[in-house]
C-alpha positions as CSV (number, residue, x, y, z in Angstrom):
1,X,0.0,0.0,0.0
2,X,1.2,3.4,-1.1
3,X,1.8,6.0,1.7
4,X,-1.2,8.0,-0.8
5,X,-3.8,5.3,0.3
6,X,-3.8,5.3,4.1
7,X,-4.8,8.7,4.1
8,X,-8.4,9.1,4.9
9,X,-9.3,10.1,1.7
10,X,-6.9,7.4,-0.3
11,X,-8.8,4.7,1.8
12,X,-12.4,6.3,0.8
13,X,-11.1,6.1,-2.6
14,X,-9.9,2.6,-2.5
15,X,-13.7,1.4,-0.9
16,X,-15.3,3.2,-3.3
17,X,-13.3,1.2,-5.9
18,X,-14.1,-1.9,-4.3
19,X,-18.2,-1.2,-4.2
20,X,-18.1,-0.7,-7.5
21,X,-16.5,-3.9,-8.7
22,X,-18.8,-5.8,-6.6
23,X,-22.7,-4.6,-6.6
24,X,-24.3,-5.9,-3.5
25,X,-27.7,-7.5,-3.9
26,X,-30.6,-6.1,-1.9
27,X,-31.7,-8.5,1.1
28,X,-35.4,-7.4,-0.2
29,X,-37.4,-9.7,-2.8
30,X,-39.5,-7.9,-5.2
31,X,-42.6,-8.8,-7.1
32,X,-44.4,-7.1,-9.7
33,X,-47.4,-7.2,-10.7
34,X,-50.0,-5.6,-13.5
35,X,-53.6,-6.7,-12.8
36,X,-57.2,-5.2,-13.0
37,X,-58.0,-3.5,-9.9
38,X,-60.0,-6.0,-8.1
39,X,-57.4,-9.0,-8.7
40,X,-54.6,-6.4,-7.8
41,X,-56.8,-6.4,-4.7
42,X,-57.2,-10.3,-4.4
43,X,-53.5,-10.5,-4.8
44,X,-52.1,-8.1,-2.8
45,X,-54.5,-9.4,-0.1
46,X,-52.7,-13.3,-0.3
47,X,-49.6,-11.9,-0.1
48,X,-49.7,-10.2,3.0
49,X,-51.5,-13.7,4.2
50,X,-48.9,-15.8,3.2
51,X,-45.6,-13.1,4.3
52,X,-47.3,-11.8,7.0
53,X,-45.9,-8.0,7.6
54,X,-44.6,-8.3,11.3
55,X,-42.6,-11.6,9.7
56,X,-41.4,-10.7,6.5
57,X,-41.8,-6.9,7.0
58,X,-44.2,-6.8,3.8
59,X,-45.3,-3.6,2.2
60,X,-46.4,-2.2,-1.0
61,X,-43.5,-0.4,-2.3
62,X,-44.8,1.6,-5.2
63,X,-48.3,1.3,-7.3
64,X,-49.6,3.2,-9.8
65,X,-52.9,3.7,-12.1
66,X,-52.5,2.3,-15.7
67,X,-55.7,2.6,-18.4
68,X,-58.5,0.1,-18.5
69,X,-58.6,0.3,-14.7
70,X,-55.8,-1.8,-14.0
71,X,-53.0,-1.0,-11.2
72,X,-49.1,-2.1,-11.3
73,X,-47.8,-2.4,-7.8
74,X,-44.6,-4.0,-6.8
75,X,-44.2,-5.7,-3.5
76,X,-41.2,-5.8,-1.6
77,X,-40.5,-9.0,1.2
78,X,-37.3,-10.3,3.3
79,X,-36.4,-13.7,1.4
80,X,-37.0,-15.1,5.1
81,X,-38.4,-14.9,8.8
82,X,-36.7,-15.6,12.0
């Protein structure tokens, strides 16, 4: 290691390298979904039944209005529960 790098700012550099060679992947799992608005409904509503919020910290992360009455919504889960 160069005397440059164990500066405070060389070693920023040098991690900021590092994150860029090698993306993490999110811990979240995403789903996403175009459906008319009352299976967007039906869906939405199993999928909090089967990954239960307080377990798999559940939510709807974004949703949005499309023509013909139909909704696109992703959900976003942890992969597991404790």
């Amino acid at each position: 290691m160069s005397g440059q790098q164990k500066t405070p700012a060389g070693i920023a550099r040098r991690l900021a390298k590092r994150g860029q060679k090698e993306p993490r992947e999110s811990a979240w799992r995403r789903e996403t979904y175009t459906l008319p608005r009352s299976a967007a409904r039906d869906k939405a509503r199993d999928y909090f039944l089967k990954f239960p919020k307080a377990a798999y910290m559940t939510e709807i992360e974004s949703w949005r209005e499309l023509p013909d009455d139909c909704i696109e919504f992703t959900i976003r889960r942890l992969p597991s529960a404790d």
